[in-house]
PDB file of N, CA, C and O in Angstrom:
ATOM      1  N   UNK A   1       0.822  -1.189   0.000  1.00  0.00           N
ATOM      2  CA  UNK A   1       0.000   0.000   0.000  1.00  0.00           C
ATOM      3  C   UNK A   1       0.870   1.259   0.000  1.00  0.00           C
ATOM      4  O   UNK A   1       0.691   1.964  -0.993  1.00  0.00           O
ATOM      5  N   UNK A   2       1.840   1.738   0.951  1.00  0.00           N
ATOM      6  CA  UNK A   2       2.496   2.370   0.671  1.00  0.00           C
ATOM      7  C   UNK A   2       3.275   2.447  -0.452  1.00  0.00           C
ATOM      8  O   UNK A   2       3.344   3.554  -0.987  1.00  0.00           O
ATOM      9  N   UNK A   3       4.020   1.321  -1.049  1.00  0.00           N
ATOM     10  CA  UNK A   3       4.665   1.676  -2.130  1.00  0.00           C
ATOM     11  C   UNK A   3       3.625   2.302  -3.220  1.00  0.00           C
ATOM     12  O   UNK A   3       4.066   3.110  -4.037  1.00  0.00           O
ATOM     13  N   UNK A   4       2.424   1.982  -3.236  1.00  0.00           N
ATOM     14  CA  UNK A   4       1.588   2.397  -4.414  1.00  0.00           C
ATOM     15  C   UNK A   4       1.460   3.694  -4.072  1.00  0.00           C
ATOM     16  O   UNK A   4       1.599   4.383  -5.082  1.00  0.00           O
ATOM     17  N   UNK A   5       1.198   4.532  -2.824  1.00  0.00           N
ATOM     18  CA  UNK A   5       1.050   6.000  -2.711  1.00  0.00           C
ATOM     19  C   UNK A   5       2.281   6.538  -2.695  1.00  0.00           C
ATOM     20  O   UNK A   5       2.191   7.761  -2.590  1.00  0.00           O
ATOM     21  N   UNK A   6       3.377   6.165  -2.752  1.00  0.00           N
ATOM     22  CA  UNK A   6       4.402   6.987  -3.414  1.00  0.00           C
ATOM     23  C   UNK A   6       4.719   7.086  -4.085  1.00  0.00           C
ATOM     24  O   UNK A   6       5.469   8.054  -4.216  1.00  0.00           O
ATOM     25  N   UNK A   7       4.413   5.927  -5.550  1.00  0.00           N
ATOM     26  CA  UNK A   7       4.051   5.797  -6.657  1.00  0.00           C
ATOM     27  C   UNK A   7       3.390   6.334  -7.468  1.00  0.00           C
ATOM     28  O   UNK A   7       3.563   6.338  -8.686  1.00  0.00           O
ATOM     29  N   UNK A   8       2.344   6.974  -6.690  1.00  0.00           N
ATOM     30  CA  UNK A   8       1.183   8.053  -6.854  1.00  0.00           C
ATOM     31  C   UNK A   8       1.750   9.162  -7.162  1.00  0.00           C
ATOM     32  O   UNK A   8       1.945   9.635  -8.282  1.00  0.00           O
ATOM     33  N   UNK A   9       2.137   9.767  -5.656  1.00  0.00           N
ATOM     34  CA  UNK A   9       2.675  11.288  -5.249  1.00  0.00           C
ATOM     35  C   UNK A   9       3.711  11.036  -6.548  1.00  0.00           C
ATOM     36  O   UNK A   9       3.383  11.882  -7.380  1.00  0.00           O
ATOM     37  N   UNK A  10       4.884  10.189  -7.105  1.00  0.00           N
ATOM     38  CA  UNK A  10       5.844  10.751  -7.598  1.00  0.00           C
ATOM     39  C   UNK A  10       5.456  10.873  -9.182  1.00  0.00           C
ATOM     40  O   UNK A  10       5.964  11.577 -10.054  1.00  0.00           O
ATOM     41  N   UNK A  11       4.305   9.877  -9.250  1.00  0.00           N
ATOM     42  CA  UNK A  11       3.540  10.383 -10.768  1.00  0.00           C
ATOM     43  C   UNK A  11       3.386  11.927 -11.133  1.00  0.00           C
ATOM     44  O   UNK A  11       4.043  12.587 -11.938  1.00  0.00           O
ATOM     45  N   UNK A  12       2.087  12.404 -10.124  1.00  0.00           N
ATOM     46  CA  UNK A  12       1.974  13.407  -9.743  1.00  0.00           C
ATOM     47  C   UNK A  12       2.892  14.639  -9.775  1.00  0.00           C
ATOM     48  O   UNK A  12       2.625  15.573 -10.532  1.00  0.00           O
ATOM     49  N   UNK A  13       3.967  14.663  -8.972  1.00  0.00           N
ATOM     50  CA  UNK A  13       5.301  15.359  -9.546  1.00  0.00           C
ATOM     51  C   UNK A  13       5.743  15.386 -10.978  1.00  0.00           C
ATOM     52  O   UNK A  13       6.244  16.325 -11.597  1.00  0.00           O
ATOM     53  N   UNK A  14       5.451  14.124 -11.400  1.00  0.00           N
ATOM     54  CA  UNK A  14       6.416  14.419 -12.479  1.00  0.00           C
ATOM     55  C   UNK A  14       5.646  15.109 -13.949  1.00  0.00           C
ATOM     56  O   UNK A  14       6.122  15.310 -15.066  1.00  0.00           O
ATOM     57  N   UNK A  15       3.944  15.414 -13.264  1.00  0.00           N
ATOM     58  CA  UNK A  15       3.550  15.855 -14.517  1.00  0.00           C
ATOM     59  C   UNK A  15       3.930  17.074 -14.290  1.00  0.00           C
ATOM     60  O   UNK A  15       3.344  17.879 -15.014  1.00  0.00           O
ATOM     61  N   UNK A  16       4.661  17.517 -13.587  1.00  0.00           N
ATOM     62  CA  UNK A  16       4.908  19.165 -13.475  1.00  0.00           C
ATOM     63  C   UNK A  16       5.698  19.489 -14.632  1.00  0.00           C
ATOM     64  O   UNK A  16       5.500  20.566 -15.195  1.00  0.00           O
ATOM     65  N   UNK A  17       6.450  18.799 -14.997  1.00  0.00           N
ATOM     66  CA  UNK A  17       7.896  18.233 -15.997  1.00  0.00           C
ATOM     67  C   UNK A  17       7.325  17.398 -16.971  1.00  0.00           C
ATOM     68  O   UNK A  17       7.969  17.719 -17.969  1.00  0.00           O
ATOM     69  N   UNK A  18       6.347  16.337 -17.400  1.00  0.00           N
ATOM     70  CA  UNK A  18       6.307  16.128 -18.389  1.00  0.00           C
ATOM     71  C   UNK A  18       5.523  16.269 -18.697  1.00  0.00           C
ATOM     72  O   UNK A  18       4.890  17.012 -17.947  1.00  0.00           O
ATOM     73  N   UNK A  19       4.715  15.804 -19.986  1.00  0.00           N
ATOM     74  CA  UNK A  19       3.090  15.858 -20.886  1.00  0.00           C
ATOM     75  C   UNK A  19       2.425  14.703 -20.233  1.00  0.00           C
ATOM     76  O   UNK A  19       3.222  13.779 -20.071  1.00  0.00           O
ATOM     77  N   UNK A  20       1.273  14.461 -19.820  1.00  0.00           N
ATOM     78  CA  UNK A  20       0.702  13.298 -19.085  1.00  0.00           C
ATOM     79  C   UNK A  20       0.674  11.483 -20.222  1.00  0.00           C
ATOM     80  O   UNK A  20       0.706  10.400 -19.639  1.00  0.00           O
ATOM     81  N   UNK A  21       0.618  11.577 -21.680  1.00  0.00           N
ATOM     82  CA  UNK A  21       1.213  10.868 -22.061  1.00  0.00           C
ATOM     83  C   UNK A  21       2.446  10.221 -21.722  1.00  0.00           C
ATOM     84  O   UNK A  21       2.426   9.060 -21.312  1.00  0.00           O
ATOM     85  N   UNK A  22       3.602  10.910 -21.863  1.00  0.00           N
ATOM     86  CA  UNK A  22       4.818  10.402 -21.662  1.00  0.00           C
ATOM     87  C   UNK A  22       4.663  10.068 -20.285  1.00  0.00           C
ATOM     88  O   UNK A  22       4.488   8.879 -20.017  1.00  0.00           O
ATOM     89  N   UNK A  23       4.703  11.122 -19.126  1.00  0.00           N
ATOM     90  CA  UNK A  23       4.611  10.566 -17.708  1.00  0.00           C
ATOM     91  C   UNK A  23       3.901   8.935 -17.276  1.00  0.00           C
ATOM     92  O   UNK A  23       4.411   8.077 -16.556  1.00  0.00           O
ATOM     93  N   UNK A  24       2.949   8.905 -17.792  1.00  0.00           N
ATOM     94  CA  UNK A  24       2.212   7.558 -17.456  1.00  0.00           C
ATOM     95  C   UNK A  24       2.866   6.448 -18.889  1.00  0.00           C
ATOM     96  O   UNK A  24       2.696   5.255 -18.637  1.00  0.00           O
ATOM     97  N   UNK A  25       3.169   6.572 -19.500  1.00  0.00           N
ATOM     98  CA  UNK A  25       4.235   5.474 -20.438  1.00  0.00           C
ATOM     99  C   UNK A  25       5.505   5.592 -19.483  1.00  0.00           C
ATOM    100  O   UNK A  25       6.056   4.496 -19.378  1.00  0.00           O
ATOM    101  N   UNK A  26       5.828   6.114 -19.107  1.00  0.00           N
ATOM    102  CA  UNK A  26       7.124   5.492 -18.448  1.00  0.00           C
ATOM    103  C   UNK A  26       6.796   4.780 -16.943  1.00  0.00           C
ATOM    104  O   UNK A  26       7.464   3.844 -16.503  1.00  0.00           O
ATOM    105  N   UNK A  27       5.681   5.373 -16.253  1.00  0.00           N
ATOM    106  CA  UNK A  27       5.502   4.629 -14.901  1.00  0.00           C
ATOM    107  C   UNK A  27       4.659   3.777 -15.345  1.00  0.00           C
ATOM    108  O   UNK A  27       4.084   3.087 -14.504  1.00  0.00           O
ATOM    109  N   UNK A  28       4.429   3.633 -16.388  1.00  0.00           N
ATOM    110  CA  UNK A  28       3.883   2.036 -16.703  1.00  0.00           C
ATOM    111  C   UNK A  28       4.930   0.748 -16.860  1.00  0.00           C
ATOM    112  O   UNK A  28       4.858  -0.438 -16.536  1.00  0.00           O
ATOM    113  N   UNK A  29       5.975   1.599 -17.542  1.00  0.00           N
ATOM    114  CA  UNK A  29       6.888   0.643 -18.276  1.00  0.00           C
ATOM    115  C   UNK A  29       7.695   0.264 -17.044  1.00  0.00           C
ATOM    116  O   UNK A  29       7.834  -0.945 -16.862  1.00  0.00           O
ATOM    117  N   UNK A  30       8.362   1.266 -15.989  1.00  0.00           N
ATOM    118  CA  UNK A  30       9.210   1.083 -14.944  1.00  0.00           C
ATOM    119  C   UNK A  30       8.101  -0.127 -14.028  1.00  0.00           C
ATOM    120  O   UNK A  30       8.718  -1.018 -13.445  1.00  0.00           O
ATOM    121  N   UNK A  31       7.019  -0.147 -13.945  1.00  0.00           N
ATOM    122  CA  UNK A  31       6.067  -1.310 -13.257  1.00  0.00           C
ATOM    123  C   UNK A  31       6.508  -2.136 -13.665  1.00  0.00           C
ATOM    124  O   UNK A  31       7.322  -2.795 -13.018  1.00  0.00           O
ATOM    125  N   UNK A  32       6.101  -2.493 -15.106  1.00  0.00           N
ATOM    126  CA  UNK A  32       6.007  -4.164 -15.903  1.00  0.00           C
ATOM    127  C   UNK A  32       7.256  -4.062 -15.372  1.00  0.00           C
ATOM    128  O   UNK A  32       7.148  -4.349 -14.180  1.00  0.00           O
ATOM    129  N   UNK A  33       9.094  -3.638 -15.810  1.00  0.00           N
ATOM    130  CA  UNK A  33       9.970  -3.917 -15.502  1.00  0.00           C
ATOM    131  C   UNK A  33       9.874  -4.661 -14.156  1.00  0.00           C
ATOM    132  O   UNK A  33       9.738  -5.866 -13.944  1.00  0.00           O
ATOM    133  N   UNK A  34       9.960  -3.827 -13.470  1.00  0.00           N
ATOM    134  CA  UNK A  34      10.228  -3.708 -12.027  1.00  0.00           C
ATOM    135  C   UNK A  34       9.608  -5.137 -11.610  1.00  0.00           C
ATOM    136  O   UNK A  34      10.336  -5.905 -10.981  1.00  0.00           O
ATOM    137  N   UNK A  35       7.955  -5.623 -12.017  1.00  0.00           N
ATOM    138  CA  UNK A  35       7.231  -6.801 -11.425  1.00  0.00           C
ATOM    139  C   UNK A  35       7.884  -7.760 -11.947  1.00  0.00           C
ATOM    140  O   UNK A  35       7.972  -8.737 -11.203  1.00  0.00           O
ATOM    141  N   UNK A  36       8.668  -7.913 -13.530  1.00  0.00           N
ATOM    142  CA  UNK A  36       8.819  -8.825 -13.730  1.00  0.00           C
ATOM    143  C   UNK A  36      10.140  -9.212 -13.375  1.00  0.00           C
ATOM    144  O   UNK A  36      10.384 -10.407 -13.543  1.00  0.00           O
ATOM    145  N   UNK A  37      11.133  -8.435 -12.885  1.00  0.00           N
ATOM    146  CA  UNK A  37      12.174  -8.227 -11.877  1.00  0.00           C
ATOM    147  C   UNK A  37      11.913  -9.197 -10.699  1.00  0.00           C
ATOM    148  O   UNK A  37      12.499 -10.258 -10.482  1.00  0.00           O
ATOM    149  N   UNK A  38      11.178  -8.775 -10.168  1.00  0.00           N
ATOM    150  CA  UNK A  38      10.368  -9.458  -9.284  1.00  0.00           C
ATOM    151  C   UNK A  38      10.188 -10.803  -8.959  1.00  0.00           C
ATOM    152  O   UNK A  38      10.458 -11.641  -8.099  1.00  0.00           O
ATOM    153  N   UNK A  39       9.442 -10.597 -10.337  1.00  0.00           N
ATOM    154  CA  UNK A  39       8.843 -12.465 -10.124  1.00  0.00           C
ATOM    155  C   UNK A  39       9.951 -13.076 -10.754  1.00  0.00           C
ATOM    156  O   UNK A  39      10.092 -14.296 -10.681  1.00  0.00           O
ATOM    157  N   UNK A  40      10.983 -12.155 -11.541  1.00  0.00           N
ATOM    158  CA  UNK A  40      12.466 -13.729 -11.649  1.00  0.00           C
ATOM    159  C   UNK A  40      13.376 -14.018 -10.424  1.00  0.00           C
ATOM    160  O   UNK A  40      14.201 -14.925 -10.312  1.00  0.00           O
ATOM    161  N   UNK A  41      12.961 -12.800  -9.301  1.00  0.00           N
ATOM    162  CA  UNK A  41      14.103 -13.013  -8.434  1.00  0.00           C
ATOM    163  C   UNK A  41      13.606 -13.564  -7.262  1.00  0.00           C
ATOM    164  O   UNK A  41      14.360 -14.050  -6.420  1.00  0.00           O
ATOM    165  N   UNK A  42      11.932 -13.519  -7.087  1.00  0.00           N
ATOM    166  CA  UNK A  42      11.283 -14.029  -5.703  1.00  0.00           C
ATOM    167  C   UNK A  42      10.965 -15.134  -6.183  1.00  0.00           C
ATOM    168  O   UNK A  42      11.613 -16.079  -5.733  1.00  0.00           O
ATOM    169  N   UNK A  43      10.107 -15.395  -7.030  1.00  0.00           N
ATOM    170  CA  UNK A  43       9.070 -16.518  -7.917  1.00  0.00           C
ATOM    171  C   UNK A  43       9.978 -17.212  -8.554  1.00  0.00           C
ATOM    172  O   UNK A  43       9.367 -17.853  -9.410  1.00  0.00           O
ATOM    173  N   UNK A  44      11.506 -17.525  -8.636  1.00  0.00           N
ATOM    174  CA  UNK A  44      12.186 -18.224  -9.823  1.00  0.00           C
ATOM    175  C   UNK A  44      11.630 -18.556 -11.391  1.00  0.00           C
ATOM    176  O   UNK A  44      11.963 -19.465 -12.151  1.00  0.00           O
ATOM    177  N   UNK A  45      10.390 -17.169 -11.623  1.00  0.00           N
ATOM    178  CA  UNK A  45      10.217 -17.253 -12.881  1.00  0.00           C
ATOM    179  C   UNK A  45      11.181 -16.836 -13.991  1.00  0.00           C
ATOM    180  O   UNK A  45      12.016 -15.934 -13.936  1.00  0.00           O
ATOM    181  N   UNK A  46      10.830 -17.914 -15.325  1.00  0.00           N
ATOM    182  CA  UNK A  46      11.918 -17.934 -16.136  1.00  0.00           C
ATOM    183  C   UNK A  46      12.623 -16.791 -16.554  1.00  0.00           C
ATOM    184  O   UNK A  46      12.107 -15.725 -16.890  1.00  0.00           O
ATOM    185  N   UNK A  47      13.906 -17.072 -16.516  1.00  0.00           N
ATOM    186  CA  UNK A  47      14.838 -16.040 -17.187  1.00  0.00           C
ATOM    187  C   UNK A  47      15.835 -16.391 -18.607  1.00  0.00           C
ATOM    188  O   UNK A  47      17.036 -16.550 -18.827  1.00  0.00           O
ATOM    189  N   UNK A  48      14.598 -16.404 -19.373  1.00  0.00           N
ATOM    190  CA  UNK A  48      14.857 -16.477 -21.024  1.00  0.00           C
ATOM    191  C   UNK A  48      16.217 -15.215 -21.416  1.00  0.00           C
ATOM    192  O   UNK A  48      16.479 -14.212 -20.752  1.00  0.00           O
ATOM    193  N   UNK A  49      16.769 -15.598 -22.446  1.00  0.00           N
ATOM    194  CA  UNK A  49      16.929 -14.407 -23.156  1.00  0.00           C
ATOM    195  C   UNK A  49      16.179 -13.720 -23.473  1.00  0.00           C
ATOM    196  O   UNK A  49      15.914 -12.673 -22.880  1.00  0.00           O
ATOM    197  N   UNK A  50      15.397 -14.303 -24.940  1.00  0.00           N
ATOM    198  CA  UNK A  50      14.228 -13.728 -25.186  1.00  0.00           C
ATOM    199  C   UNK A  50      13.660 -12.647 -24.385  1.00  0.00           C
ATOM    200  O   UNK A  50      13.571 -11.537 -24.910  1.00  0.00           O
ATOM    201  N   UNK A  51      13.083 -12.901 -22.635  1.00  0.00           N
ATOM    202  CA  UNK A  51      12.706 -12.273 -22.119  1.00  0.00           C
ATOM    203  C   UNK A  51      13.490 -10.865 -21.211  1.00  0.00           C
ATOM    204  O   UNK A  51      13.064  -9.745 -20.928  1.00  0.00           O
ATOM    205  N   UNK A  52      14.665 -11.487 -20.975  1.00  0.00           N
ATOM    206  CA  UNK A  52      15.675 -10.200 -20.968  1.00  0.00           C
ATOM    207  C   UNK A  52      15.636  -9.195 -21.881  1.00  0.00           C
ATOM    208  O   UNK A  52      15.619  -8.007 -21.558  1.00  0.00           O
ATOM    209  N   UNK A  53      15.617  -9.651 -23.174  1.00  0.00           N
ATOM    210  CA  UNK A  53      15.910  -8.615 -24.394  1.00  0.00           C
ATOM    211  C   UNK A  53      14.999  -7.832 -24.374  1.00  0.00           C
ATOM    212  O   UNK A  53      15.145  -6.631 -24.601  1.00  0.00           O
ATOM    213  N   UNK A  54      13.434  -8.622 -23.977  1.00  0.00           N
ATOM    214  CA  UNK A  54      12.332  -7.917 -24.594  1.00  0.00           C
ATOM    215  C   UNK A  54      12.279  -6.632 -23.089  1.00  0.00           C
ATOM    216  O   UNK A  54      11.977  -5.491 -23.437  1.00  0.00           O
ATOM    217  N   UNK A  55      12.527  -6.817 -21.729  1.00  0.00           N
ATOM    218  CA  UNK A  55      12.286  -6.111 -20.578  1.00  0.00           C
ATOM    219  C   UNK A  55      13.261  -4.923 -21.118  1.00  0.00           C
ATOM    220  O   UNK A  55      13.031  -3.713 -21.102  1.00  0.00           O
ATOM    221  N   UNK A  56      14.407  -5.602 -21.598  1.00  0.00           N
ATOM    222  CA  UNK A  56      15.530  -4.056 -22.137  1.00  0.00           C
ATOM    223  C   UNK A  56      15.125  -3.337 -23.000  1.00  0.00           C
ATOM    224  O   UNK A  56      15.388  -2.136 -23.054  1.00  0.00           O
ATOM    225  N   UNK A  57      14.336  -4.028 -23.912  1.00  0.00           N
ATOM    226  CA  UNK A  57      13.596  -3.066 -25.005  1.00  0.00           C
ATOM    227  C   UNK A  57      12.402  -2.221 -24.342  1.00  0.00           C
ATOM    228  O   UNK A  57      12.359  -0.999 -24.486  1.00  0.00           O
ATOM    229  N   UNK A  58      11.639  -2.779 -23.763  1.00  0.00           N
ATOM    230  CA  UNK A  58      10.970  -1.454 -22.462  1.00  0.00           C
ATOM    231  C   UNK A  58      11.690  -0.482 -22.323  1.00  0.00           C
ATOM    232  O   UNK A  58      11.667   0.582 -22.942  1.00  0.00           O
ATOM    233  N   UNK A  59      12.701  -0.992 -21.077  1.00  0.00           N
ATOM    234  CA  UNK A  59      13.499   0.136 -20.643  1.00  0.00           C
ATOM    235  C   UNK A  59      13.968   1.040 -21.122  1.00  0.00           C
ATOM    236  O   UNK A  59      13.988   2.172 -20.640  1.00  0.00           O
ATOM    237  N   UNK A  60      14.591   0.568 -22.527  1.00  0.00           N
ATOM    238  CA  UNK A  60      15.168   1.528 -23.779  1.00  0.00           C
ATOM    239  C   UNK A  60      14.432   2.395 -24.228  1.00  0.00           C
ATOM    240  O   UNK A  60      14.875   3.435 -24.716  1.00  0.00           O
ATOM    241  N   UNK A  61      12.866   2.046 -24.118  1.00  0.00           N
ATOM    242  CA  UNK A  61      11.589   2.928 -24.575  1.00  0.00           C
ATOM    243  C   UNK A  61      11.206   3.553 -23.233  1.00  0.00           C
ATOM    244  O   UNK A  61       9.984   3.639 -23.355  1.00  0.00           O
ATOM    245  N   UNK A  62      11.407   3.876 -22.433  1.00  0.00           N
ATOM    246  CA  UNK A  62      10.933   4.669 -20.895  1.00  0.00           C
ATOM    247  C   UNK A  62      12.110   5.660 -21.018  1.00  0.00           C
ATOM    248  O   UNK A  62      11.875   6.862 -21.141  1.00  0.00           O
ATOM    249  N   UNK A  63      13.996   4.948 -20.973  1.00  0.00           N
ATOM    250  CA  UNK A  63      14.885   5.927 -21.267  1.00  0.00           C
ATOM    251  C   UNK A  63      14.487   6.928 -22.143  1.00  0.00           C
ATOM    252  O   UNK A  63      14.464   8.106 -21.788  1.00  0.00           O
ATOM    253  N   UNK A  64      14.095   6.473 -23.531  1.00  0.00           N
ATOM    254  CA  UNK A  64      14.078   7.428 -24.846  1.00  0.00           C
ATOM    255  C   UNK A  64      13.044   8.100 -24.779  1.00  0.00           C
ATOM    256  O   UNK A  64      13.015   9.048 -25.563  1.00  0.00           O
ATOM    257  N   UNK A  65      11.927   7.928 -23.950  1.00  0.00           N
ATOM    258  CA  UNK A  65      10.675   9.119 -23.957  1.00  0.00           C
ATOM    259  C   UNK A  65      11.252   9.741 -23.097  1.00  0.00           C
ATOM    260  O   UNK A  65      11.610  10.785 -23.643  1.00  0.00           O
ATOM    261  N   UNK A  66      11.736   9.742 -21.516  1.00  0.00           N
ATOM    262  CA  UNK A  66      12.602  10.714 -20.745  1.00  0.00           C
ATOM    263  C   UNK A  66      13.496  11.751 -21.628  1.00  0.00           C
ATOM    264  O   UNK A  66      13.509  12.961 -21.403  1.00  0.00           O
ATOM    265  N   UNK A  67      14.076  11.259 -22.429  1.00  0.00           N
ATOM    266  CA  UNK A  67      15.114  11.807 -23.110  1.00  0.00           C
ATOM    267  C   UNK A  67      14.692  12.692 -24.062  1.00  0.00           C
ATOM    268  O   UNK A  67      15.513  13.525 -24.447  1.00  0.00           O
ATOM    269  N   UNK A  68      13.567  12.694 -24.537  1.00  0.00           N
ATOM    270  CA  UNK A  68      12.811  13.264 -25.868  1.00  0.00           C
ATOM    271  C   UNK A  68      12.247  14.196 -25.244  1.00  0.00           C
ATOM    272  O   UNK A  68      12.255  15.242 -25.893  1.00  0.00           O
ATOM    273  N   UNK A  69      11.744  14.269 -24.226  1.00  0.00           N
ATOM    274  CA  UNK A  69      10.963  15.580 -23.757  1.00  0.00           C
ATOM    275  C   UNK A  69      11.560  16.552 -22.320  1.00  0.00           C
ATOM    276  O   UNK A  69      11.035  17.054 -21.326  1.00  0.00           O
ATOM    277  N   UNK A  70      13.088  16.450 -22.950  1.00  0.00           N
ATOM    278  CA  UNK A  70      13.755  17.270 -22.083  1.00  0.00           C
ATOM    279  C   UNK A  70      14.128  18.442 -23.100  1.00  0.00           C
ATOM    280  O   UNK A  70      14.760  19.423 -22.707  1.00  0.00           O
TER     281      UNK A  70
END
């Protein structure tokens, strides 16, 4: 519960700084990351390549919208 209301508040902040598009594409993308982080390191769910590549290709797309609207 807490992590989700600071999750909130720092959304919130950050539309001060970005367009509400970009803001919510990246705290979407940092989630999926982050859960599926998660479930390979608590849950011993699989850790494909495949699925590495594809979580980096997220990330690469959360970096590059940060980066685009500075």
């Amino acid at each position: 519960m807490t992590a989700m209301l600071v999750s909130g508040v720092l959304l919130t902040l950050t539309l001060r700084v970005l367009p509400v598009g970009s803001a919510y594409a990246i705290w979407v993308g940092i989630g999926a990351v982050g859960v599926a982080l998660a479930g390979m390191l608590a849950f011993n769910e699989g850790t494909s390549l495949a699925r590495i590549v594809c979580l980096a290709l997220i990330l690469s797309g959360v970096v590059g919208l940060r980066w685009l609207e500075t």
